[in-house]
N, CA, C and O of each residue as an XYZ file, in Angstrom:
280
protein
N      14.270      9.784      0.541
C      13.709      9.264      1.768
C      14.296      7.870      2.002
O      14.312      7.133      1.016
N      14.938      7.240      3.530
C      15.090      6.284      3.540
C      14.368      5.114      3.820
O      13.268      5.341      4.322
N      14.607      4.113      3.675
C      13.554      3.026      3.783
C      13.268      2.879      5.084
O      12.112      2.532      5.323
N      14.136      3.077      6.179
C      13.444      3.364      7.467
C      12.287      3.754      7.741
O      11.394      3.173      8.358
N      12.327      5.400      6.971
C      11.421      6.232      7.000
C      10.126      6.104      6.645
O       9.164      6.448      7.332
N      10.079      5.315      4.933
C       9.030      5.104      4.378
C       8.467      3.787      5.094
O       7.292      3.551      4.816
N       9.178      2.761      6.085
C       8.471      1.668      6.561
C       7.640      1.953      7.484
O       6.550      1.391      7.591
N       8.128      3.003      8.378
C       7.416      3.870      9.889
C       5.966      4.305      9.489
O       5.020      4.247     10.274
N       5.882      4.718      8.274
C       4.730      5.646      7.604
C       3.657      4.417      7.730
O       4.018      3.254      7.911
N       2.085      4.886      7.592
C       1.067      3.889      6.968
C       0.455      3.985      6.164
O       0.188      5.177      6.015
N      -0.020      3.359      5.418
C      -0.522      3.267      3.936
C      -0.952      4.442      3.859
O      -0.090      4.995      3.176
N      -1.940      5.415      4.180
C      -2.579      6.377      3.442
C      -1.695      7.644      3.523
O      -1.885      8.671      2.872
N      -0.510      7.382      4.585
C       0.626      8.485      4.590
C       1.198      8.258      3.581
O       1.267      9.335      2.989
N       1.827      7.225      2.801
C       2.584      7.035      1.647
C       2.360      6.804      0.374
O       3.234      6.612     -0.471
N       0.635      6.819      0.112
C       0.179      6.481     -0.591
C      -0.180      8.720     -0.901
O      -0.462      9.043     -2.055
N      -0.124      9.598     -0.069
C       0.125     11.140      0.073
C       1.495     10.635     -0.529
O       1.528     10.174     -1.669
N       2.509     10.721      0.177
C       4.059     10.882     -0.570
C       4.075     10.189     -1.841
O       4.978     10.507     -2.616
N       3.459      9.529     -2.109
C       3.806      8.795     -3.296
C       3.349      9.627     -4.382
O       4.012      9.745     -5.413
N       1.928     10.379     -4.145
C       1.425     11.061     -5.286
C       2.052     12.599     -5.420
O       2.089     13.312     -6.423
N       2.473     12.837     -4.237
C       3.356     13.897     -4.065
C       4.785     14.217     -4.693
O       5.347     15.222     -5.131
N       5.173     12.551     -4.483
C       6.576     12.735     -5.608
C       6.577     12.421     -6.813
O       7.655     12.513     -7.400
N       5.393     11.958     -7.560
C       5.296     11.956     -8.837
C       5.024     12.764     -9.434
O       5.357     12.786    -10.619
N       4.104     14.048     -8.712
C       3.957     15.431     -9.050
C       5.170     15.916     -9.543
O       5.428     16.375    -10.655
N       6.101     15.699     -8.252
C       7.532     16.124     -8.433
C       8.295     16.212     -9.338
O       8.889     17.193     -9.786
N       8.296     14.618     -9.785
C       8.710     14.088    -10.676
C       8.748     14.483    -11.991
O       9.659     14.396    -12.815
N       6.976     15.196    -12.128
C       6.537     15.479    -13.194
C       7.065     16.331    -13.628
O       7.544     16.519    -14.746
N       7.007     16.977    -12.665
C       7.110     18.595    -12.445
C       9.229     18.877    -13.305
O       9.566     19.547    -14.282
N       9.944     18.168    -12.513
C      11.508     18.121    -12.723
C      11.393     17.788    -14.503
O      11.854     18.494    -15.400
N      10.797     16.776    -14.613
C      10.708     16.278    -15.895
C      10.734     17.579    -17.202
O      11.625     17.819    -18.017
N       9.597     18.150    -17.032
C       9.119     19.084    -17.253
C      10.398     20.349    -17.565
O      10.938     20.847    -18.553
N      10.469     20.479    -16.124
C      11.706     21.494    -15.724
C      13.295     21.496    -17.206
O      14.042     22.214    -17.871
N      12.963     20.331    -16.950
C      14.585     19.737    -17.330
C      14.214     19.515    -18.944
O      15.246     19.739    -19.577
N      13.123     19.160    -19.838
C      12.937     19.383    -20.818
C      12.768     20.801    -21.858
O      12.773     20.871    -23.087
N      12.588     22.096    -20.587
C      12.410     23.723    -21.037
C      13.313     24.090    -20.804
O      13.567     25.064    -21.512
N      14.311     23.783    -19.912
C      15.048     24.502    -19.317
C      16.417     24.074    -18.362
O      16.071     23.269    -17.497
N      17.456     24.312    -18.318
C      18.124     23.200    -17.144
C      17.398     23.449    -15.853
O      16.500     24.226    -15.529
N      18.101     22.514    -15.215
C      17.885     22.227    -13.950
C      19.652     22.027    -13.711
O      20.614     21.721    -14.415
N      19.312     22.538    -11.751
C      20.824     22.298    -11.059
C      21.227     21.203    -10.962
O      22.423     21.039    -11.205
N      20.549     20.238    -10.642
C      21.026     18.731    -10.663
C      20.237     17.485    -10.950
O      19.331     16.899    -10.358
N      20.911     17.284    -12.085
C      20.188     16.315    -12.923
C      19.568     14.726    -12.148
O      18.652     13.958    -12.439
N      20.570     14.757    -11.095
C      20.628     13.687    -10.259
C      19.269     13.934     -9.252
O      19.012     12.973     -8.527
N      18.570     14.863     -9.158
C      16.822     14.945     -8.710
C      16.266     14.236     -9.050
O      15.489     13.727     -8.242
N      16.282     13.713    -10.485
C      15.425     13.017    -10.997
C      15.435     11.771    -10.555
O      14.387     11.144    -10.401
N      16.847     11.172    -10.251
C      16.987      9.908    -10.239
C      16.794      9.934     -8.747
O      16.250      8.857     -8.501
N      16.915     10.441     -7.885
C      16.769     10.093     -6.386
C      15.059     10.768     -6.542
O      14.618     10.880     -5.398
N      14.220     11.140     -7.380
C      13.095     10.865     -6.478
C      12.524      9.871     -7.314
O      11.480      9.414     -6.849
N      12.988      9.246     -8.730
C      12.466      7.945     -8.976
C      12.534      6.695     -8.350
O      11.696      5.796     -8.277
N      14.163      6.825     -7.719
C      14.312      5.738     -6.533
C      13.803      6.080     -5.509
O      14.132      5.148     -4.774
N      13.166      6.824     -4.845
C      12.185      7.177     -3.646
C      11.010      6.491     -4.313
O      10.885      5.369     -3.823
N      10.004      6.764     -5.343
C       8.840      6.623     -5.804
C       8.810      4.779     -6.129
O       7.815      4.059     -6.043
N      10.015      4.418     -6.457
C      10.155      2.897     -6.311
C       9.976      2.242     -5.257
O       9.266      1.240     -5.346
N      10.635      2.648     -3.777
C      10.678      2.134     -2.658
C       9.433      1.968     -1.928
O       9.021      1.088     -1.172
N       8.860      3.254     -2.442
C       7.226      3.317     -1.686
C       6.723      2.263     -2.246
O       6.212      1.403     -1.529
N       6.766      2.111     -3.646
C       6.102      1.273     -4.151
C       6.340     -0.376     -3.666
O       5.634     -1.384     -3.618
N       7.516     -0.084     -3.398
C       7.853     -1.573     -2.898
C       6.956     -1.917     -1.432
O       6.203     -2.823     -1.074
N       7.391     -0.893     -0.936
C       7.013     -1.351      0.426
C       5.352     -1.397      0.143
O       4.860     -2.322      0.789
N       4.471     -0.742     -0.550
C       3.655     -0.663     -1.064
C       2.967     -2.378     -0.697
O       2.222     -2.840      0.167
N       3.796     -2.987     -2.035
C       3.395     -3.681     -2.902
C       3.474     -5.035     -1.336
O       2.569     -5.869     -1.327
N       4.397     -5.095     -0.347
C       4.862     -5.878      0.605
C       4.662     -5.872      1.444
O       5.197     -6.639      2.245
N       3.717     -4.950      1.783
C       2.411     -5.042      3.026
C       0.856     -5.635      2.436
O      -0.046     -6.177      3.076
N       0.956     -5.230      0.657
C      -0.250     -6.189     -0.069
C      -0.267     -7.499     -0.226
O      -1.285     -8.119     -0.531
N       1.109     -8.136      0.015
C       1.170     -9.333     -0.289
C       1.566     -9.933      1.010
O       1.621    -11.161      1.071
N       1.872     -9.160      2.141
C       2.119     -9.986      3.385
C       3.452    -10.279      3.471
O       3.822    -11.184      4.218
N       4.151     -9.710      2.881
C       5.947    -10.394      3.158
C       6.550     -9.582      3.675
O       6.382     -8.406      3.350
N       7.789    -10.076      5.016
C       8.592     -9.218      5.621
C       7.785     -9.498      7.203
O       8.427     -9.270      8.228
N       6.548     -9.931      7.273
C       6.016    -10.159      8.449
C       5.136     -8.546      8.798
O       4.652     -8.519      9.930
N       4.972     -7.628      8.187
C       4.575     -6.169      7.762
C       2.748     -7.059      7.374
O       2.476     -7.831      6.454
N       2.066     -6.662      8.214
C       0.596     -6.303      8.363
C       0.328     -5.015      7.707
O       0.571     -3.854      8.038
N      -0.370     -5.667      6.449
C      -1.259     -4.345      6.022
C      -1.767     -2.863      6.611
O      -2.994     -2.947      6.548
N      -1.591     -2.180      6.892
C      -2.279     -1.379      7.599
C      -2.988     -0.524      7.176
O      -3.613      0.200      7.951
């Protein structure tokens, strides 16, 4: 997801995606410890997704960027 995307969203929408891709996450983790997986590189693009939320997260809690809580 790009950061565009995740900035458009509001808190309780991304705070859904967020728990949604850690499922994911879990889930690949999982995957990739029983069994392969097609591309190992899943993992890493939805940990850097699950970061970004968090960022933007964390930067509407603290007020920076000019981004009102919502």
């Amino acid at each position: 997801m790009k950061i565009d995307e995740i900035r458009s969203k509001t808190d309780a929408e991304l705070d859904f995606e967020l728990d949604k891709a850690k499922k994911e996450l879990f889930e690949l983790r999982m995957k990739a410890s029983t069994q392969s997986i097609q591309s190992p590189a899943e993992i890493t693009n939805l940990r850097r997704g699950i970061a970004r939320m968090n960022t933007i997260l964390h930067e509407r809690a603290i007020g920076l960027r000019g981004q009102e809580p919502r």
